[in-house]
C-alpha positions, -999 to +999 in steps of 0.1 A: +000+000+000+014+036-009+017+060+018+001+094+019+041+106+026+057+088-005+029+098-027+041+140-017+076+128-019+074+122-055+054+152-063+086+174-039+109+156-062+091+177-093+103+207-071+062+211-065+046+227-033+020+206-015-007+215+012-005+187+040-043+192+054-044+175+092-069+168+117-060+181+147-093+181+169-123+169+167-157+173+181-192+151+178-193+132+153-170+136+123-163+111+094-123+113+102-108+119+137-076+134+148-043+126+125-063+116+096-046+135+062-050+146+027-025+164+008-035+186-020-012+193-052-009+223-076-027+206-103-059+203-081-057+164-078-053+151-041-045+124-019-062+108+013-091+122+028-104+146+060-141+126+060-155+143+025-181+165+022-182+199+030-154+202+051-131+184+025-146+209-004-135+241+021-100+225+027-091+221-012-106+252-019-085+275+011-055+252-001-054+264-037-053+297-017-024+290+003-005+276-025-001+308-039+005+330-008+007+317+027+025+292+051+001+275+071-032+276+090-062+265+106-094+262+098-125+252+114-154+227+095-192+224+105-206+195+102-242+199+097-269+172+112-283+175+075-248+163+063-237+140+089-272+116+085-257+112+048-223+105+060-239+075+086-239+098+114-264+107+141-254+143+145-228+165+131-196+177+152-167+199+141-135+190+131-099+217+131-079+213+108-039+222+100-029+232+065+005+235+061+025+243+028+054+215+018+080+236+001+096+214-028+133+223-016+161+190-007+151+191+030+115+180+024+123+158-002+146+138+021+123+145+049+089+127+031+113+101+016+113+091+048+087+093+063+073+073+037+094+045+045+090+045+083+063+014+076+091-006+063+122+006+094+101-011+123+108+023+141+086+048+160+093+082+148+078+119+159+065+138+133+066+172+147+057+204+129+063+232+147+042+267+141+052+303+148+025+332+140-011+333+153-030+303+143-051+322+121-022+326+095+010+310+106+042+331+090+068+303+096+066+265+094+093+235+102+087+202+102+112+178+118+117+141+122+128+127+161+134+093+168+114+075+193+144+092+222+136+123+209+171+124+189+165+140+158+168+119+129+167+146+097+194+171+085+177+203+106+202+226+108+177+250+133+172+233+168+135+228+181+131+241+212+131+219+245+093+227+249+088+199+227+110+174+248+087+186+280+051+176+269+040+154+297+009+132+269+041+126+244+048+091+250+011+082+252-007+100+231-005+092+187-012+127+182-004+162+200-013+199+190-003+222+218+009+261+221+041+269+243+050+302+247+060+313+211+055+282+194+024+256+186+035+224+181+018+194+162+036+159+170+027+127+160+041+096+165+043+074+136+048+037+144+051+006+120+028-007+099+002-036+112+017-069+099-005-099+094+010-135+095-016-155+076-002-196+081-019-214+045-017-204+010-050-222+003-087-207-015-096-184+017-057-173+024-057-156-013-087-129-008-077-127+028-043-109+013-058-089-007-085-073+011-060-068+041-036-047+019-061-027+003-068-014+041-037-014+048-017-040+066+016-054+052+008-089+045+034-122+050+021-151+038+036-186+052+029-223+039+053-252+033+045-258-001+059-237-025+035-245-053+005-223-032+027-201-015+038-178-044+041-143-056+015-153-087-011-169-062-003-139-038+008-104-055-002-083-030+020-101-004+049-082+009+067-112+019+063-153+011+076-175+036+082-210+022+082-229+060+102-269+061+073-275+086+055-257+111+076-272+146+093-238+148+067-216+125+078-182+141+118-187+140+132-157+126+098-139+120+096-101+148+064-104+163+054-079+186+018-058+199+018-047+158+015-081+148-018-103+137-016-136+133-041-158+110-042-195+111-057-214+079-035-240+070-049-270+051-046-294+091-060-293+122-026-307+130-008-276+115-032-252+130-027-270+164+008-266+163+009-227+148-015-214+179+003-234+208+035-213+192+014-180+190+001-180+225+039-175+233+040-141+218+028-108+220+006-104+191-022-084+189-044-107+171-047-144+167-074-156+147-079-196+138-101-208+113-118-237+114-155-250+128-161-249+168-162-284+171-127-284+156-115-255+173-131-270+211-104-300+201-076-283+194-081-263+227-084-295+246-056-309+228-033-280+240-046-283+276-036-318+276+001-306+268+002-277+295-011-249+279-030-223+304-063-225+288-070-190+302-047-185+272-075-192+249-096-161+256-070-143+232-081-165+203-108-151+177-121-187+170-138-194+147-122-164+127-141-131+115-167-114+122-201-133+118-217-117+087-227-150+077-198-163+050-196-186+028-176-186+000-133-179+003-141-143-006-169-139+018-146-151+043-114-132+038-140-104+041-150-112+081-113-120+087-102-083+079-132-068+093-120-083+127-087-074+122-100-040+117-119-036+148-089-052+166-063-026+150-087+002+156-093-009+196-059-003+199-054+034+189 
């Protein structure tokens, strides 16, 4: 999946301007809440999306503005009960926004270069942009890049101020917009993408993939037979794992609280052996497919061998959200619409 960040990198690298457009606070109900993006280009196309509507219409239309003369501010969208019933919503809230201007220059360039690949570094970053002006029209904007320690990882020559260091909600918060004394500072904290481990490269493993990538996870896929676990069965995948068996099926794989595991391999045997392995770690999700007779087994099987079964209240079993499945595409459907309401528990 491209990245909001490498999709402005290459338009910096044409030497092009861009308006970054950021939530920053929210109220009610709104379509998009805090952090959500959209950057808008000098040619009128755009990227991402603030929720639609109204409010999106006002932000591309003030952003053609400050293209053309300005640095950054804020503006505040309405959103009417009228047009949040449309949207899904009960009632309308209000959302403020941040639009800053992305100079084309080097700096930028390197700086959305990497941002773009943070996904891929298995690092936590702040993003900070820091503000000086009034917040109705901003005259001078830098954005900087800090490692998780604060150290700053870009080529900056100009030192942010230690206001920045001192926020008390920084380590726990994904998102910060705050004013200190001269300065207003926006910092977000970028972590890693979501990685799912789906174990099988059979008929519901294939639009499992790609339905997880299209919302965003990276995807590994891991079987021990090369002839379904391939990058023609699987394009999407960002990585194939071709496993001798499945004894050891998390040797050399990092999984951590970002991590969510799917178990569909073609054995109650294999799937056995994958989840008594998975209950070891720390991932976020662990999902088994299978039916509940099967599934009421395998967890009877593993308290046989030792395993805590207050262990098994982490296991979505039998995988995905009821909605009714039936075909491998029906399926792979409820599979990422649970990993979805996992991920989004978790924020």
């Amino acid at each position: 999946m491209i990245s909001i960040y490498q999709t402005i990198a290459k338009h910096l690298q044409l030497g092009e301007s861009v308006v970054l457009a950021t939530v920053i606070t929210t109220e009610g109900s709104t379509p998009r809440k805090a952090g959500a993006k959209m950057a808008i280009f000098s040619d009128g196309t755009n990227v991402g999306t603030i929720g639609g509507g109204s409010a999106e219409a006002s932000i591309l239309k003030h952003s053609n503005k400050l293209l053309h003369n300005g640095v950054a501010i804020i503006k505040e969208c309405n959103l009417d009960d009228h047009e949040a019933a449309d949207l899904g919503m009960i009632c309308g809230g209000q959302q403020h926004i941040l639009l800053v201007v992305v100079a084309g220059n080097a700096y930028n360039q390197e700086l959305f270069q990497t941002l773009g690949n943070i996904n891929y570094t298995k690092k936590k970053m702040h993003f900070v942009t820091i503000l000086r002006g009034t917040r109705s029209n901003f005259s001078q904007v830098t954005l900087r890049l800090f490692a998780q320690n604060m150290v700053p990882v870009d080529l900056q020559s100009n030192p942010v101020t230690d206001e920045v260091f001192q926020m008390p909600a920084l380590p726990q918060l994904p998102i910060i917009f705050e004013t200190v004394g001269d300065h207003t500072y926006l910092v977000e904290t970028l972590g890693f993408q979501s990685t799912m481990y789906i174990f099988g490269g059979g008929h519901v493993a294939r639009p499992t993939v790609a339905t997880a990538s299209m919302v965003g996870f990276q995807t590994v896929v891991l079987d021990d037979r090369s002839e379904f676990a391939n990058s023609t069965a699987f394009p999407e995948a960002q990585e194939i794992v071709i496993l001798p068996d499945y004894d050891d099926p998390f040797k050399d794989l990092t999984i951590d609280e970002n991590s969510y595991i799917v178990i569909a391999t073609r054995g109650h045997v294999h799937d056995q052996a994958i989840l008594s392995k998975a209950l070891e770690t720390t991932a976020a999700y662990i999902g088994m497919i299978g039916s509940r007779r099967k599934i009421n087994s395998c967890f009877k099987s593993l308290k046989k061998q030792g395993v805590d079964k207050t262990k098994f209240a982490r296991v979505h079993a039998p995988i995905g959200i009821d909605i009714g499945s039936e075909t491998p595409e029906e399926i792979g459907v409820s599979i990422v619409a649970e990993l979805i309401q996992a991920r989004n528990q978790l924020r």
